[in-house]
N, C-alpha and C positions, 0 to 999 in steps of 0.2 A: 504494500500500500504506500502510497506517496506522503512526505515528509510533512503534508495537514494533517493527519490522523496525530502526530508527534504533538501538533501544536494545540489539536483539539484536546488530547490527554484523556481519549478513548478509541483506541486500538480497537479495530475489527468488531465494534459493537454493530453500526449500521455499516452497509456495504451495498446500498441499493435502495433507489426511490422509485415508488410505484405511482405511477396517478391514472387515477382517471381521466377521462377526455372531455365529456358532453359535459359541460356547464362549470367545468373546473379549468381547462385548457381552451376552451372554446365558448361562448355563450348561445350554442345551439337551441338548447333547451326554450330561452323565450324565443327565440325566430320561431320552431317547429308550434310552440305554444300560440304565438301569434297569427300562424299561417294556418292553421287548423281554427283558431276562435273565427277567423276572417271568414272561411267558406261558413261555417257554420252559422254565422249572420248572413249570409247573402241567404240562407234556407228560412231564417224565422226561427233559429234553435240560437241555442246559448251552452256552450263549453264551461262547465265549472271548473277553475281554478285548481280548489282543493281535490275534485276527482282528478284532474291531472298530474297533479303532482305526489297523489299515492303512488305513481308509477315509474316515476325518474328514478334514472339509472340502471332501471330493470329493462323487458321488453315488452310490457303492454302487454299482456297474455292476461293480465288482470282484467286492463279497461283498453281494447281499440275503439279508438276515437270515431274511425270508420265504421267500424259494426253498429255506435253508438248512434250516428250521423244518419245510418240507410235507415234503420228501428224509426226513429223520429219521422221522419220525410217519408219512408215506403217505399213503392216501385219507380216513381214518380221522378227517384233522383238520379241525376243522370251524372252517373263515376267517372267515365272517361275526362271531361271537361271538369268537374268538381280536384280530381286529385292532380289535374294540368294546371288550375288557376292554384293549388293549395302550393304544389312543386316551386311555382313560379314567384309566387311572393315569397316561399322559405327562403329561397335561395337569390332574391333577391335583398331582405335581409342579413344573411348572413356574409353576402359582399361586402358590406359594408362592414364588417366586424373586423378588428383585429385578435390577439392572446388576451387573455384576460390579465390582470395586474399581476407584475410580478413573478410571471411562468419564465419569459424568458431571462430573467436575472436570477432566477431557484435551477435553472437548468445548465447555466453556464456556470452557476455556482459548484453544481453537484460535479461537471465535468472537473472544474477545478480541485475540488476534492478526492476525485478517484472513486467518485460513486457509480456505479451500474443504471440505469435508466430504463424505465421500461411504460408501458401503458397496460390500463388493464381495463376496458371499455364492453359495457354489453352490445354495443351496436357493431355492424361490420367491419372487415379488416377496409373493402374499399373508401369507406365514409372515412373512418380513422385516418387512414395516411393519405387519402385525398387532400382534408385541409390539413394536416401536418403538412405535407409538400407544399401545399397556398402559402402558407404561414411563414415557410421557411425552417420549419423544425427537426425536420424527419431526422436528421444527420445527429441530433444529440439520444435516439432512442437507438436501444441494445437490441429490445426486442415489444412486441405488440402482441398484447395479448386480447383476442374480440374473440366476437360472438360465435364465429365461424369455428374457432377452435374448440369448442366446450359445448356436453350436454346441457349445462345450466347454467342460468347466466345471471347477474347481481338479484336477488340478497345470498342465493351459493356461491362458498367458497371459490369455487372450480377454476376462473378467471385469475386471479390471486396464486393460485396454488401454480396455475399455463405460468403465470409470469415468473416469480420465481422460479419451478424449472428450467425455462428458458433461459434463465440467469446464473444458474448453477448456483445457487445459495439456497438457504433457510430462509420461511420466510419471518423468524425471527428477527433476521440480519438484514430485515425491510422497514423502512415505513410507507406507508400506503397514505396518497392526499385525497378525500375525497369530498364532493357536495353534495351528496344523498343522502340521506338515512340508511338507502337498499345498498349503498355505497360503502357505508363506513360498517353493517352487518355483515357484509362480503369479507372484509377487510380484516375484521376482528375471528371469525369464524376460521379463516387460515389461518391467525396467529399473526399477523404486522401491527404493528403498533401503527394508529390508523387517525389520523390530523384529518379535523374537518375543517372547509373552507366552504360556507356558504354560498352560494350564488345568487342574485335576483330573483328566482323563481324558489328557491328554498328556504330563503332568511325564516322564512314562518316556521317552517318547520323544529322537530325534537332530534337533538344533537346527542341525547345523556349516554349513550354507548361510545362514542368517540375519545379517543384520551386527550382531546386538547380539542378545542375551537379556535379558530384564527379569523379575523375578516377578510382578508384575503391574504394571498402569498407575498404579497410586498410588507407584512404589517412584522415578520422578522427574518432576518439571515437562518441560511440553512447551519450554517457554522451553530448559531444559536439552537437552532431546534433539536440538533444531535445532541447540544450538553443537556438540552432537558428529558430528551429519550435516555441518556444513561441516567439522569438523577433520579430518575423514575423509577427505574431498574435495577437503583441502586448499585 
């Protein structure tokens, strides 16, 4: 390990940072949130908030929006054009987006550290490194662990468990950053000591499983978050 671990004055405790993607790296979550409330106004229906965000950072297998959306309307609604205008405003919001605060200053940090990198996302491997390559980030990740790889996908371990293998470590020897609730259960269930970071669509949300809350990743150095995973650890 490189000559930070020396100055951190904790050898080989963390050796790898995990994060999540959709609403921690990226502020997907309200675009896809906004582009779904939209079509659903153009029908005379209304998208609940809080049913939506039961389901961040899992895969909707709970509430599709869509099943939700035809139920409401009937035969009547016509998919092809509904999920053409829903595509096209998501993704016109999300042009506009950059990293969310603080990702790429925690990621150059953990390079400078000698820390391993990796993603651990319930959504596709294409979605993930699509906008990572937008973004400009791909090149600091070791390895990507999505939905495509795992029987199950956040609040199971499974995702967590992909990345760390992938990594060749324990996932002890992680910490995991996440904005979910299903996020930070994922996280805790493999064993990473698991930082939550709120996001716009989550602030409301219950954090009490997480070992730490942050407002976002700008709010401390990673140098810092290590001395409090070992003081934790004892």
């Amino acid at each position: 390990m490189p000559d930070a671990w020396a100055r951190l004055g904790t050898p080989h405790v963390i050796r790898a940072l995990v994060l999540d993607f959709d609403g921690l790296v990226l502020d997907t979550e309200s675009c896809a949130y906004e582009a779904w409330r939209l079509v659903y106004a153009e029908h005379g229906c209304e998208l609940s908030l809080d049913r939506w965000c039961e389901t961040i950072g899992s895969d909707r297998r709970e509430f599709d929006p869509f099943e939700e959306l035809q139920a409401q309307v009937g035969p009547g609604l016509e998919v092809a054009r509904m999920q053409r205008r829903r595509r096209e405003h998501r993704d016109v919001l999300l042009s506009r987006l950059g990293a969310m605060a603080g990702v790429s200053s925690r990621l150059s940090e953990a390079r400078d550290l000698g820390l391993s990198l990796a993603i651990a996302s319930s959504s596709p491997l294409s979605w993930v490194a699509g906008h990572l390559a937008r973004l400009e980030l791909q090149h600091f990740f070791d390895a990507l662990a999505t939905a495509d790889e795992v029987d199950r996908v956040k609040p199971a371990p499974d995702l967590y468990l992909r990345a760390a293998t992938a990594l060749g470590i324990r996932p002890s020897e992680a910490v995991a950053v996440e904005d979910s609730p299903n996020g930070v259960a994922a996280a805790k269930a493999a064993g990473l000591y698991c930082v939550a970071v709120p996001g716009p669509m989550t602030r409301h949300l219950s954090f009490e499983r997480a070992d730490l809350v942050l407002d976002s990743l700008a709010a401390v150095s990673l140098s810092e978050l290590i001395e409090r995973v070992a003081l934790a650890r004892g």
